[in-house]
C-alpha positions as CSV (number, residue, x, y, z in Angstrom):
1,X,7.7,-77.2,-3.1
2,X,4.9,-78.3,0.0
3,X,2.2,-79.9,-0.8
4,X,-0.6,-79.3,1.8
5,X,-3.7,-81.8,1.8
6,X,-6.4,-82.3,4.6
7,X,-7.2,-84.6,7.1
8,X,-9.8,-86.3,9.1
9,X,-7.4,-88.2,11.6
10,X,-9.8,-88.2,15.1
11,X,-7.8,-86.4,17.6
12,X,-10.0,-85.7,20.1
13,X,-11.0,-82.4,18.2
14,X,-13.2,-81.8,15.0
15,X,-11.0,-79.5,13.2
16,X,-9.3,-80.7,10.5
17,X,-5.5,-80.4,10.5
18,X,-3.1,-80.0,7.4
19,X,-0.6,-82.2,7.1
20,X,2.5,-81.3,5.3
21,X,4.2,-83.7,2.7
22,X,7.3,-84.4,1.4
23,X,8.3,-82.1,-1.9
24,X,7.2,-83.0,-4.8
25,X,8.9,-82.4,-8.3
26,X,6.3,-80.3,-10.6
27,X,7.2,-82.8,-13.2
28,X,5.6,-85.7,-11.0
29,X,2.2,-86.6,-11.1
30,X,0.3,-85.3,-8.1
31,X,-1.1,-88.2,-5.5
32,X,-4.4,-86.2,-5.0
33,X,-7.2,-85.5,-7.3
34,X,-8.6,-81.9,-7.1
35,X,-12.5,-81.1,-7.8
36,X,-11.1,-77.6,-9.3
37,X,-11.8,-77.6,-13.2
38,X,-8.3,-76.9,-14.9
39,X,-8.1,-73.5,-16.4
40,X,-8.1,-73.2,-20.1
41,X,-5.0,-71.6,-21.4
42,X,-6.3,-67.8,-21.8
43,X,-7.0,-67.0,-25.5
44,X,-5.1,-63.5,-26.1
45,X,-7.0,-60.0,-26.2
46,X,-7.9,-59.2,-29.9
47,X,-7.4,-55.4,-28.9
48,X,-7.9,-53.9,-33.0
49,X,-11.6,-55.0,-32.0
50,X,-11.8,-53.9,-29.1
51,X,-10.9,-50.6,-29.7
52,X,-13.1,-50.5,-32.1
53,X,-15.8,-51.2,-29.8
54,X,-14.9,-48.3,-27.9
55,X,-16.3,-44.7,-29.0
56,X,-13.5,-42.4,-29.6
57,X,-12.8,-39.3,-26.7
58,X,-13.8,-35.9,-27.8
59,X,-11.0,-33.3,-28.6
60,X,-11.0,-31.3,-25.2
61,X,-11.9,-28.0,-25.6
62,X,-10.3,-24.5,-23.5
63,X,-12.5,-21.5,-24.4
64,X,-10.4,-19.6,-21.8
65,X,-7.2,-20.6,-23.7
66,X,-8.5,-19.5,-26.9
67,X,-9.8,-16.3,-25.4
68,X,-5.9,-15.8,-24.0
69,X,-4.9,-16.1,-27.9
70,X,-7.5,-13.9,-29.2
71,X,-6.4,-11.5,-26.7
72,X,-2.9,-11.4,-27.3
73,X,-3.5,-11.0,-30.8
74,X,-5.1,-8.2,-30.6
75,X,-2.0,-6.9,-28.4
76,X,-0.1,-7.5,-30.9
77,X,-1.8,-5.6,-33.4
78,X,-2.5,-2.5,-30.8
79,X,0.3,-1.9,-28.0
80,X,-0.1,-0.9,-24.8
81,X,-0.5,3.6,-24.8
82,X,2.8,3.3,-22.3
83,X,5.3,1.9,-25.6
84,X,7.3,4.3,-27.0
85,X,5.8,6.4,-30.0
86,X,8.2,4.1,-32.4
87,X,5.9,1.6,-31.9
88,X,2.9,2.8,-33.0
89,X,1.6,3.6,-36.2
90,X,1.3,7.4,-37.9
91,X,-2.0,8.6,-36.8
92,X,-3.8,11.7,-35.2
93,X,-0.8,13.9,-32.8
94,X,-1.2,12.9,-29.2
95,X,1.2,13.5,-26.8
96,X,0.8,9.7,-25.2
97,X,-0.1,7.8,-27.9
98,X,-3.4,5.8,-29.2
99,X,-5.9,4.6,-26.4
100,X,-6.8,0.7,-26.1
101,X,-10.6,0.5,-25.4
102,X,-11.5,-1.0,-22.3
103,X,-13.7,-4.3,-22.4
104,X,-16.6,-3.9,-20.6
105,X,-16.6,-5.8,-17.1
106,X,-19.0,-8.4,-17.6
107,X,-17.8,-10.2,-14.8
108,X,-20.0,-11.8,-12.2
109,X,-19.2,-10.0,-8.5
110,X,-17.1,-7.4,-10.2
111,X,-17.0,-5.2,-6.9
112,X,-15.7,-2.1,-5.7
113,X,-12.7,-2.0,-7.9
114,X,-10.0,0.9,-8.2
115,X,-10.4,2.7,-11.4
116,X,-7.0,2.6,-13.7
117,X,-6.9,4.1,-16.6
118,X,-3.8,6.2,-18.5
119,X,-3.8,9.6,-17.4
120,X,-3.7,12.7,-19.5
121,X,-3.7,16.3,-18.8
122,X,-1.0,16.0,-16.4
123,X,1.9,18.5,-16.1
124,X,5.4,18.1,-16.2
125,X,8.7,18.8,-14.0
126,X,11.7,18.8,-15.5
127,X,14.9,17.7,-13.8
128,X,17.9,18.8,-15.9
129,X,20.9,17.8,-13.5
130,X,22.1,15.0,-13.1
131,X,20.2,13.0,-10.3
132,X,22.5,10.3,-7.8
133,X,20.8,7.2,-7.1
134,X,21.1,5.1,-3.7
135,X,21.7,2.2,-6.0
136,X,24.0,3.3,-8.6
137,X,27.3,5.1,-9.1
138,X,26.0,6.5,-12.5
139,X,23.5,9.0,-11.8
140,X,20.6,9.6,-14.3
141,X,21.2,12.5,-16.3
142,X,17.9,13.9,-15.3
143,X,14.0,13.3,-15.1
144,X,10.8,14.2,-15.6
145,X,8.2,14.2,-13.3
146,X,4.5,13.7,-14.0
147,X,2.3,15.8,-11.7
148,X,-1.6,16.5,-11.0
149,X,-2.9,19.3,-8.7
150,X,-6.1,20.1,-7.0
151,X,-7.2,23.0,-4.9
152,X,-5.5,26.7,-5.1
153,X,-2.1,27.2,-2.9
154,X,-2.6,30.0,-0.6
155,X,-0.2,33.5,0.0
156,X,2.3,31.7,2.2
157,X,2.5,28.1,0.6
158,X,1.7,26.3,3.9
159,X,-1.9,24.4,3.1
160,X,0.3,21.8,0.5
161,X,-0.6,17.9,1.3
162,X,1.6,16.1,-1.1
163,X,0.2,12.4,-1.8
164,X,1.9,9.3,-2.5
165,X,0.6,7.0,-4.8
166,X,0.4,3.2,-4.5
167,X,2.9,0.5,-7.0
168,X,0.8,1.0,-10.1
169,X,-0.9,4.3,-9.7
170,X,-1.0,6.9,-12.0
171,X,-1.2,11.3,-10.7
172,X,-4.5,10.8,-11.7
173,X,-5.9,10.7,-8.1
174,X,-9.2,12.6,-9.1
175,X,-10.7,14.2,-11.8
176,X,-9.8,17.4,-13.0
177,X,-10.4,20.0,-15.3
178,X,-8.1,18.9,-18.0
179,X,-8.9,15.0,-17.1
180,X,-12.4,14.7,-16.0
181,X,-11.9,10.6,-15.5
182,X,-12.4,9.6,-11.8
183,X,-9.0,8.9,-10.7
184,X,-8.1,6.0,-8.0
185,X,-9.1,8.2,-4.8
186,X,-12.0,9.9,-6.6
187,X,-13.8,9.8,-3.2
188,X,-11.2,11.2,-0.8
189,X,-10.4,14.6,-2.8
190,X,-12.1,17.7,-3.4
191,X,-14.2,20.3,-1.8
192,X,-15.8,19.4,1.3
193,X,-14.1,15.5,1.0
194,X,-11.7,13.9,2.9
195,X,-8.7,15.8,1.6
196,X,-10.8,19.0,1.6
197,X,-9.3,21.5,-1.5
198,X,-11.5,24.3,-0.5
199,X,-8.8,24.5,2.3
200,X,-5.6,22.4,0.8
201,X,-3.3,22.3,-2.3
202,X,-3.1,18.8,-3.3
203,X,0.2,17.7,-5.2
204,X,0.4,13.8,-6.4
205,X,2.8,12.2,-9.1
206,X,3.8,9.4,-11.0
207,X,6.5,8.5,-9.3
208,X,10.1,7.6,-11.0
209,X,10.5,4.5,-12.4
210,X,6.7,4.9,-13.5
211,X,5.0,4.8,-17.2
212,X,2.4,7.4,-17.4
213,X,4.7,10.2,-17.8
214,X,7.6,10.1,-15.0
215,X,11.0,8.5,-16.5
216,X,11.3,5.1,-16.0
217,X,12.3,2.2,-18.1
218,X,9.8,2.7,-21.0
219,X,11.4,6.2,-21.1
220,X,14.1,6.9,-24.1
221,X,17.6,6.5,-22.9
222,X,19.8,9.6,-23.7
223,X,22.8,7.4,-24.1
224,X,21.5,5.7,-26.9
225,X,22.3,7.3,-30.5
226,X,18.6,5.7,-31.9
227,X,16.9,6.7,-28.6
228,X,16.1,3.3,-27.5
229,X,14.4,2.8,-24.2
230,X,16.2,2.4,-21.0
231,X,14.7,-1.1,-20.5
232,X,16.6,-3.0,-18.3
233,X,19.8,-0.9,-18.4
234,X,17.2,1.1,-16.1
235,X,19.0,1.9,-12.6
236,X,17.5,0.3,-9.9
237,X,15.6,2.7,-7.3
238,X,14.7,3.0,-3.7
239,X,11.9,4.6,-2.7
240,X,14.0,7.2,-1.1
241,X,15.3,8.4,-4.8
242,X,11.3,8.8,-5.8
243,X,10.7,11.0,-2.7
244,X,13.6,13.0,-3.5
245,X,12.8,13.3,-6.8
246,X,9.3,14.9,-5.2
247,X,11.0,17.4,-2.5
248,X,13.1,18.7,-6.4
249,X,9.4,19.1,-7.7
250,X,8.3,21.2,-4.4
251,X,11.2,22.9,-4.7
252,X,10.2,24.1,-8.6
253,X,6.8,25.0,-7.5
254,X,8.2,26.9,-4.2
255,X,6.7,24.9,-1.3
256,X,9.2,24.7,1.5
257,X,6.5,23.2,4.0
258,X,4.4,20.9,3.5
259,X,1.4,21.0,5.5
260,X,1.4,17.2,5.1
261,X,2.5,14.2,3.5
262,X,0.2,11.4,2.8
263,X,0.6,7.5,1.2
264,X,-1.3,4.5,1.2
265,X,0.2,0.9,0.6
266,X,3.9,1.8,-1.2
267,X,2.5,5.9,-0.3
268,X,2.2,4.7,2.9
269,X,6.4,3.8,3.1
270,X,7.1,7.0,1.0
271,X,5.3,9.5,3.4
272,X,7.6,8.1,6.2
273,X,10.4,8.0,4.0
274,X,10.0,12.1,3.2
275,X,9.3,12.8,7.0
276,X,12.9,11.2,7.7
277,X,14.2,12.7,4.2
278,X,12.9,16.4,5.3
279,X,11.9,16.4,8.9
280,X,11.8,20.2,9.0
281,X,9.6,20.1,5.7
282,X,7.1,17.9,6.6
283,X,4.4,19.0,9.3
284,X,2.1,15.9,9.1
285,X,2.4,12.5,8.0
286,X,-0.5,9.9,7.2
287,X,0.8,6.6,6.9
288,X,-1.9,4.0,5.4
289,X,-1.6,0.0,5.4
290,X,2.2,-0.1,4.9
291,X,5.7,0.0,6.4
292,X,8.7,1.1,7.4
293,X,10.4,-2.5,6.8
294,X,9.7,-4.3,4.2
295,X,8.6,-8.2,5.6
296,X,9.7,-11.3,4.3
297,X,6.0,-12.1,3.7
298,X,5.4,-9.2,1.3
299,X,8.4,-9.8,-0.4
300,X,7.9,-13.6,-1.6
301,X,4.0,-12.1,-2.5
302,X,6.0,-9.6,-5.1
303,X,8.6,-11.8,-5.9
304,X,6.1,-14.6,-7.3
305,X,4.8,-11.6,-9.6
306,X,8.0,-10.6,-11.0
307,X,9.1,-14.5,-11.8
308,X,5.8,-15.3,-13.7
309,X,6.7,-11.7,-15.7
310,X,10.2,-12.6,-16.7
311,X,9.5,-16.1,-17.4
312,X,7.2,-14.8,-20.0
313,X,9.5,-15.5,-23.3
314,X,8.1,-12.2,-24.6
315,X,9.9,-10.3,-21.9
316,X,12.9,-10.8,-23.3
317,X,15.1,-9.9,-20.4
318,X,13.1,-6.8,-20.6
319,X,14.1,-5.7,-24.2
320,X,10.2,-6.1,-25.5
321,X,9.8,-2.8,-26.8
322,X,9.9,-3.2,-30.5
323,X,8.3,-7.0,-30.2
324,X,5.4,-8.7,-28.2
325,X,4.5,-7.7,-24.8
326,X,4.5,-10.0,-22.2
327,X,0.8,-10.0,-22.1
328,X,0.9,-13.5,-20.4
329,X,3.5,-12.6,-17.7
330,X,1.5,-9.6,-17.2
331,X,-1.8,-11.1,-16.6
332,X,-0.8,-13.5,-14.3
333,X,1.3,-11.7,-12.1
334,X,-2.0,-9.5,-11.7
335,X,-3.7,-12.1,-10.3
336,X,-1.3,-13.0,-7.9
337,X,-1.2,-9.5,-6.9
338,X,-5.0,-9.4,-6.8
339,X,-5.2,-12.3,-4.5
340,X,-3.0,-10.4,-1.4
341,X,-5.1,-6.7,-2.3
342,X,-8.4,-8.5,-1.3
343,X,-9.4,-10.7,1.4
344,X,-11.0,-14.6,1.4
345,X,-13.4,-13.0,3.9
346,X,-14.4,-10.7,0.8
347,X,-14.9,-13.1,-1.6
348,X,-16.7,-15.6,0.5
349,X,-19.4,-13.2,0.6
350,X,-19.0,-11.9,-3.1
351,X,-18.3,-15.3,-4.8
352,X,-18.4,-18.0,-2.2
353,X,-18.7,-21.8,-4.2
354,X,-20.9,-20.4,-6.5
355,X,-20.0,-21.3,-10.2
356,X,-20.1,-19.4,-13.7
357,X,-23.4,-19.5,-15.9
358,X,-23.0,-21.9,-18.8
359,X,-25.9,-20.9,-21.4
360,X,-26.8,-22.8,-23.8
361,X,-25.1,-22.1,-27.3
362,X,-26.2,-22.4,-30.9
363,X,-27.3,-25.2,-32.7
364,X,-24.7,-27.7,-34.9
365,X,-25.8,-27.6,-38.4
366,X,-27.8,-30.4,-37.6
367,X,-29.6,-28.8,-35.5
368,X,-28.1,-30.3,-32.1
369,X,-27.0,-27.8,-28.9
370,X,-24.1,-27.5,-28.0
371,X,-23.7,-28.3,-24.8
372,X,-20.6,-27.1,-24.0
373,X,-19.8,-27.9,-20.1
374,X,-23.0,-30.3,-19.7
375,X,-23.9,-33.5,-20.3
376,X,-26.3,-34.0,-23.1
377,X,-29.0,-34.3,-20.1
378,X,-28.0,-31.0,-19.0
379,X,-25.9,-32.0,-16.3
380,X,-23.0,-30.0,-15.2
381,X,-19.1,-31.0,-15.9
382,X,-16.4,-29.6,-14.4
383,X,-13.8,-28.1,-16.7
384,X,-10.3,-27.3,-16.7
385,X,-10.9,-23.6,-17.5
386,X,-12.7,-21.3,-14.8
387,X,-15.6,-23.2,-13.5
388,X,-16.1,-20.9,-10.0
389,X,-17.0,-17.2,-10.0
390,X,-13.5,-16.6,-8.2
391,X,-11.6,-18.2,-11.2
392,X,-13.4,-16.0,-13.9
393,X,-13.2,-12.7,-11.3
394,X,-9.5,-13.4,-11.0
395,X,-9.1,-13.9,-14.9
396,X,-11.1,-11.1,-15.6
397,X,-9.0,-8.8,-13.0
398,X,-5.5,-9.8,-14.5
399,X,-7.0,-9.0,-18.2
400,X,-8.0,-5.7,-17.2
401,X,-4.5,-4.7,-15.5
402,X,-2.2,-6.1,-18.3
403,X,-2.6,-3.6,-20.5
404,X,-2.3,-0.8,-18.6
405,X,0.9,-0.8,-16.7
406,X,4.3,-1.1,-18.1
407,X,5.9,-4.6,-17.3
408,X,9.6,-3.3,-16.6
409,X,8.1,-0.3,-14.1
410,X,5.9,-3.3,-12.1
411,X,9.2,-5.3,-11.8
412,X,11.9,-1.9,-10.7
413,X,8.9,-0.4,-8.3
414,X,8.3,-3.8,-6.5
415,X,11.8,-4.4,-6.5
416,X,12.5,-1.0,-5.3
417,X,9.4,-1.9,-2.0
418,X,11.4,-5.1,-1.3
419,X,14.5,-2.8,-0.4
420,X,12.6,-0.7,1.8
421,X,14.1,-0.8,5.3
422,X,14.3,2.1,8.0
423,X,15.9,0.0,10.8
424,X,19.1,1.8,11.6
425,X,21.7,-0.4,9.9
426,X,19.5,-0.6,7.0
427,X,19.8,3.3,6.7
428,X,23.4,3.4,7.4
429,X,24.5,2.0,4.4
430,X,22.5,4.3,2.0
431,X,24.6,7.2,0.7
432,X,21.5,9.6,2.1
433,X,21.1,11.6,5.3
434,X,18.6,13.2,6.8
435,X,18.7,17.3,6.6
436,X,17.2,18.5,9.7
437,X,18.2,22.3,9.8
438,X,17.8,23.1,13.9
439,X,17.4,21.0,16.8
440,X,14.4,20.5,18.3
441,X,14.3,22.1,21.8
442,X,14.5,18.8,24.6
443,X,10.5,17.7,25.4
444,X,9.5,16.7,28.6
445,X,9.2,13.1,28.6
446,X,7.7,12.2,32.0
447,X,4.4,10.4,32.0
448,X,4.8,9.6,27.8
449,X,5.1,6.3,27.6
450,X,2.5,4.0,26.9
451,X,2.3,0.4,26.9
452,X,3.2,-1.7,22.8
453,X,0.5,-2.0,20.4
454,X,1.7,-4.9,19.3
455,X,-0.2,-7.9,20.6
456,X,2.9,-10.3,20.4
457,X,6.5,-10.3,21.7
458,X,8.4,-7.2,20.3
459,X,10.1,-8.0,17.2
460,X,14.4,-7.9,17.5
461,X,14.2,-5.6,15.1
462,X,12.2,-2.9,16.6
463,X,14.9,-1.2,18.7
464,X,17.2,-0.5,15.3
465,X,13.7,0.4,13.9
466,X,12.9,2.8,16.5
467,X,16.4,4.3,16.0
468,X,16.4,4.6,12.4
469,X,13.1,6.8,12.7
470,X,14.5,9.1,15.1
471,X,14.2,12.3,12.4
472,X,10.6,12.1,12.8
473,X,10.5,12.1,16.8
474,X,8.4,16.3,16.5
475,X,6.9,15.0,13.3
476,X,2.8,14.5,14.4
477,X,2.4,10.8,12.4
478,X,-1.4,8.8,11.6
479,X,-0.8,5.3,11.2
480,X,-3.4,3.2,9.8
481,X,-3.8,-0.6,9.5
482,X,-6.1,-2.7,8.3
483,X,-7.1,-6.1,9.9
484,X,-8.2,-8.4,7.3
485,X,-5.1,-7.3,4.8
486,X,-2.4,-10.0,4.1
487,X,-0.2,-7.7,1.7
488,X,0.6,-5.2,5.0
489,X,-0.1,-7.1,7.7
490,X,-1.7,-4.8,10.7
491,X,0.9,-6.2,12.7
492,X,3.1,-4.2,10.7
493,X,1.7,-1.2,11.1
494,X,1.6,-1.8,15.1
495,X,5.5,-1.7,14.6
496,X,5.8,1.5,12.7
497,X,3.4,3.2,16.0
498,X,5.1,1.4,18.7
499,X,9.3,2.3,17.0
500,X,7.9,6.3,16.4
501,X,6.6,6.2,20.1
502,X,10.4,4.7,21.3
503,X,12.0,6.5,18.9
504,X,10.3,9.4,21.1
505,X,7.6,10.8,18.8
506,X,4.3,11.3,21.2
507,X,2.2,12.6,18.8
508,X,1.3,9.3,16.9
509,X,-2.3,8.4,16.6
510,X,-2.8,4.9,15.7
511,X,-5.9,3.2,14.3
512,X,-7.0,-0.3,13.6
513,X,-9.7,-1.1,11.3
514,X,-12.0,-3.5,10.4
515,X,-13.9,-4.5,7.2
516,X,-13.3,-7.2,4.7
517,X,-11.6,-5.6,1.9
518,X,-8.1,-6.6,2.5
519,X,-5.4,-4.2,1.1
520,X,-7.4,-2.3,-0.7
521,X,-9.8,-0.9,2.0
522,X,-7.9,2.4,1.8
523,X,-9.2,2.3,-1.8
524,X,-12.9,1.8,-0.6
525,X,-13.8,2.9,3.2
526,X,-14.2,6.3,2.5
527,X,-16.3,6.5,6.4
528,X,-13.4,5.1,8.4
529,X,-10.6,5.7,6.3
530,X,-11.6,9.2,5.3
531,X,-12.7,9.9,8.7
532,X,-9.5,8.8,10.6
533,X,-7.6,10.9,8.1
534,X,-10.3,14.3,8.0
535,X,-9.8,14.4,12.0
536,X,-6.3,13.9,12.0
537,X,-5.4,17.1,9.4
538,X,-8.3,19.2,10.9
């Protein structure tokens, strides 16, 4: 190697300059003393001792695991009211089965929440033929239909609204004679409300594919000797087969016309879906944060719910009906969902940064505090469980819901919105048509046309969208969107009012709202919501 050394040679500068020197084996002895002390070979580590020097890490500790597993437990030992009767034990008769009580919501910021809850006192249609499917080449058998009503149907049968429910909603819209429970649009129905039944006959179901009381996949399969559920061997559905499965209902109840037809988020897809199904049957339609083709947004949003369900080893490809419900997959794909029904406008005022309480619990037996999340000067530590307010309100949301809905139905019903699409093409390769009776006579179209609602460049899909919803050109059509929801974008809604004005409708009223409720406004805004729909019907 070099050996570099200084030196003091004057040349006409004070620096000193290295000067480099010829190599020298390492086995030589050096030519230069050095003033640096020569290291002392180092002595090695005794690390038994020093481990023992060090004070041994606590266990960690996950209240909100253990809470999970108490949960579950109890699950196990009480099923869900949706499972068929073989699961449960002999008890009292009851047509749907023992009731799980609802934990109180303890949770911080809980919010204007939708009320779920399994329905009773519902009434039932019976479909006895055998029913084709859009999606299958073996039709079911039949079906049944579960069905709430409000308000008295007058002489002629024209004052009918029929309303479409959302994913997970139940008939239970309002209360009722036989149910007095506030149902999911409490609010919006009865006399002198939005939906006024002094003046209408309201009609709303649990659609097909459902769990409280339409056949779905929790429903016994009649091909089965024992009587097992359909589970999985369920067909799949479009949301065309649960509106037609409606118009069969009308039928049994002798409404030809409805006065109209009504739907919020997945109702909101079906009321356009019965005005194309129907045209002549459908005088009114109110179309509320949703569709007429389903975007790839939305459909990752429900995809991620329905991969989290069946990686749940308790789903069991969806054969869970005599084991464990997937309580886990469940809960988890509720908070997914939760996060697009809300809005992070929302929860910065509800929740903002602000973190849960952590009291102070009891004493050790000798007579210490636990201090479980602080220091033992008090000081706060973050944890691995929910430490903010929008953790715990998240937790606490996907809790509540898990128990209440049947798995399989949340994964055919979402499956069966990602296959929505009216475009033209779309609608050409469904084995449906749409039964207008008479032509329409021609309308004047001169001085109609209005400029797009849509703020950006039209979409390419909006001409074969405009095409497919051609049946409900004489159909008068309320679209509603919401700005601050990410489910249905308001964009989306722009589209359905700009491909109904090009398909040549003229009669579409189109409003935009605010607020900061996301998705779920049309659950909450009873003064703009209500209002928009009130002087639309009136």
């Amino acid at each position: 190697m070099y050996s570099i050394i200084s030196s003091t040679k004057a040349t006409g500068s004070s620096l000193n300059l290295p000067r480099i020197l010829a190599v020298t084996p390492r086995r030589q002895k050096r030519s230069f003393s050095s003033s640096i002390p020569v290291r002392e070979p180092q002595k090695p580590t005794n690390t038994r001792s020093l481990q023992t020097q060090v004070a041994p890490r606590p266990d960690p500790v996950f209240p909100c695991i253990d809470a999970h597993y108490a949960r579950a437990s109890r699950v196990e030992r009480r099923p869900p009211p949706f499972l068929p009767a073989a699961r449960h034990p002999p008890r009292a008769p009851s047509p749907h089965g023992p009731r799980i009580p609802e934990a109180p919501n303890t949770e911080p910021g809980s919010g204007p929440e939708p009320a779920y809850s399994y329905p009773t006192g519902y009434e039932i249609y019976h479909h006895t033929e055998p029913f084709p499917l859009c999606y299958s080449t073996i039709p079911l058998p039949g079906f049944q239909l579960a069905y709430e009503t409000w308000g008295t149907l007058n002489a002629d049968k024209s004052n009918a609204i029929l309303l479409h429910t959302g994913l997970s909603a139940s008939s239970h819209a309002a209360s009722t004679a036989k149910n007095p429970a506030e149902g999911w649009w409490e609010q919006f129905i009865g006399p002198g409300k939005t939906i006024d039944t002094s003046k209408y006959f309201v009609i709303c179901t649990n659609v097909l594919g459902g769990c409280y009381g339409s056949t779905g996949p929790s429903s016994p399969d009649p091909s089965s000797p024992a009587g097992e559920p359909y589970a999985t061997r369920f067909p799949v559905l479009s949301l065309f087969d649960m509106v037609r499965a409606q118009f069969h209902l009308l039928d049994y109840l002798g409404i030809d016309t409805l006065y109209a037809s009504v739907g919020s988020s997945m109702g909101a897809m079906q009321s356009l879906a019965a005005g194309w199904l129907e045209p002549d049957r459908v005088k009114r339609i109110v179309s509320i944060s949703g569709t007429a083709r389903s975007s790839p947004g939305s459909i990752a949003m429900r995809y991620a719910q329905r991969s989290v369900l069946m990686a749940d080893p308790n789903w069991n490809r969806g054969f869970y009906y005599h084991g464990q419900f997937p309580h886990t997959g469940m809960k988890l794909a509720r908070q997914i969902a939760t996060i697009t029904y809300r809005s992070g406008p929302e929860w910065e005022l509800r929740f903002g940064r602000k973190l849960r309480d952590i009291p102070l619990s009891a004493s050790t037996a000798e007579g210490n505090p636990i201090l479980e999340g602080r220091t033992p000067t008090g000081s706060r530590v973050p944890a691995l469980c929910p430490d903010f307010l929008i953790e715990t309100y998240l937790d606490h949301q996907g809790e509540a819901f898990c128990l209440k809905y049947d798995a399989n139905s949340l994964i055919y019903i979402s499956k069966a919105m990602d296959l929505f699409d009216m475009t033209e093409e779309a609608l050409a390769g469904l084995p449906i048509v749409s039964h207008r009776r008479a032509a329409a006579p021609a309308e004047e179209e001169h001085g109609r046309h209005r400029q797009p609602l849509s703020l950006a460049a039209p979409a390419a899909f909006l001409p074969s969208l405009a095409q497919g919803l051609t049946p409900l050109k004489h159909i008068p059509t309320l679209v509603l969107g919401i700005q601050s929801d990410i489910l249905f974008p308001v964009e989306q809604q722009r589209e359905v009012a700009d491909a109904l004005r090009m398909a040549g409708n003229h009669q579409v009223v189109f409003y935009e709202l605010g607020g900061v409720w996301g998705h779920d406004t049309f659950l909450i805004d009873v003064a703009n919501v209500g209002g928009a729909i009130r002087g639309f019907l009136h």
